[in-house]
C-alpha positions as CSV (number, residue, x, y, z in Angstrom):
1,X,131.6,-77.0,83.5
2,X,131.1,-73.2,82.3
3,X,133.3,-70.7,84.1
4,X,131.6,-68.5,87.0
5,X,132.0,-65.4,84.0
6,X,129.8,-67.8,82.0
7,X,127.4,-68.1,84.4
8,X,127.0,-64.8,85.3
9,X,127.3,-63.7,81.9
10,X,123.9,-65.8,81.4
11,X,122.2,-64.7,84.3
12,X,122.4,-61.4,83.5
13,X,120.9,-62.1,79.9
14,X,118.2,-63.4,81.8
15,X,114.9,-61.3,82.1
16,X,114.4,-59.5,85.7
17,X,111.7,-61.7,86.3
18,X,113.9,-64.6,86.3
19,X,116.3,-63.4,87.8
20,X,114.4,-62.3,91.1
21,X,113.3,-65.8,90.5
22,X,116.9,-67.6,91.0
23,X,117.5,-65.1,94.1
24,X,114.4,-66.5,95.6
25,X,114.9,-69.8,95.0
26,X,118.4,-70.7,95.1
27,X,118.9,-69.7,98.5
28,X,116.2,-72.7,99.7
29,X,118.4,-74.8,98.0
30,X,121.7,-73.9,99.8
31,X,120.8,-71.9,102.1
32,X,124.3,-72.1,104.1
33,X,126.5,-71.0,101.2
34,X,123.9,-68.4,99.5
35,X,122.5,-66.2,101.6
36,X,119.2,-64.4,100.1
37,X,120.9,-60.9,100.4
38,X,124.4,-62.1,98.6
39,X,122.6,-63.3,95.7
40,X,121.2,-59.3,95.1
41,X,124.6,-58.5,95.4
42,X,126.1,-60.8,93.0
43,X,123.4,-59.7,90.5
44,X,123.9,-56.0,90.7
45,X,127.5,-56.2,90.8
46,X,128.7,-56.1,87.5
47,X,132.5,-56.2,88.5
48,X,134.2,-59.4,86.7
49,X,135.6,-62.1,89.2
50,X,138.5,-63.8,87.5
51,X,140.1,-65.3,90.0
52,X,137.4,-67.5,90.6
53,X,136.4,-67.8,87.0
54,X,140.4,-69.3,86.6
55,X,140.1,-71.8,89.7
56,X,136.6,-73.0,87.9
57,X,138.6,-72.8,84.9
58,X,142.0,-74.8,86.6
59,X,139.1,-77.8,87.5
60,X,137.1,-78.0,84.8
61,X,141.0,-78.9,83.2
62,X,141.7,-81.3,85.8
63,X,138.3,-82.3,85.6
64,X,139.2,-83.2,81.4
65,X,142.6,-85.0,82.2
66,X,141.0,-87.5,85.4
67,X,137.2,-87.5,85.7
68,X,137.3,-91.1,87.6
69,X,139.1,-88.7,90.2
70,X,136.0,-86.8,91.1
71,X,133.1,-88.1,92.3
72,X,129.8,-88.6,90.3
73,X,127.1,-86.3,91.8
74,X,123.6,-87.1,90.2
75,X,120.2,-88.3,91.5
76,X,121.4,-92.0,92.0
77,X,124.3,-90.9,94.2
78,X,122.4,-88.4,96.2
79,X,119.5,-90.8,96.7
80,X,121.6,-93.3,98.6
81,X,122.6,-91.3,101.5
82,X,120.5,-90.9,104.1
């Protein structure tokens, strides 16, 4: 798992075009916890967020010393519930 800096660190390396593209479409996807209008934000905000990049950072560590702890989240597991 990348930290949230990674991520936006990526995005941002990303041509307009596709980023106007992942604040279109991204919202469909989860509409509840990104609102069309936040993801503009986020984009044009080029303040650093480290204290969620650490607790990204803290689980991707926990994630490294117990995966069998977290669930497994891929096309299999989502197709099952209903």
């Amino acid at each position: 798992m990348k930290s949230l800096l990674e991520i936006e660190q990526a995005i941002a390396k990303l041509p307009k075009k596709f980023q106007r593209q992942l604040v279109r479409d991204i919202p469909g996807i989860c509409p509840d916890a990104f609102p069309a209008r936040g993801w503009e934000t986020i984009l044009n905000d080029a303040a650093p967020r480290a204290g969620v990049s650490f607790l990204l950072d803290d689980l991707d560590a926990a994630y490294k010393s117990n995966p069998g702890k977290f669930p497994a989240l891929n096309e299999d597991s989502l197709s099952e519930r209903k």
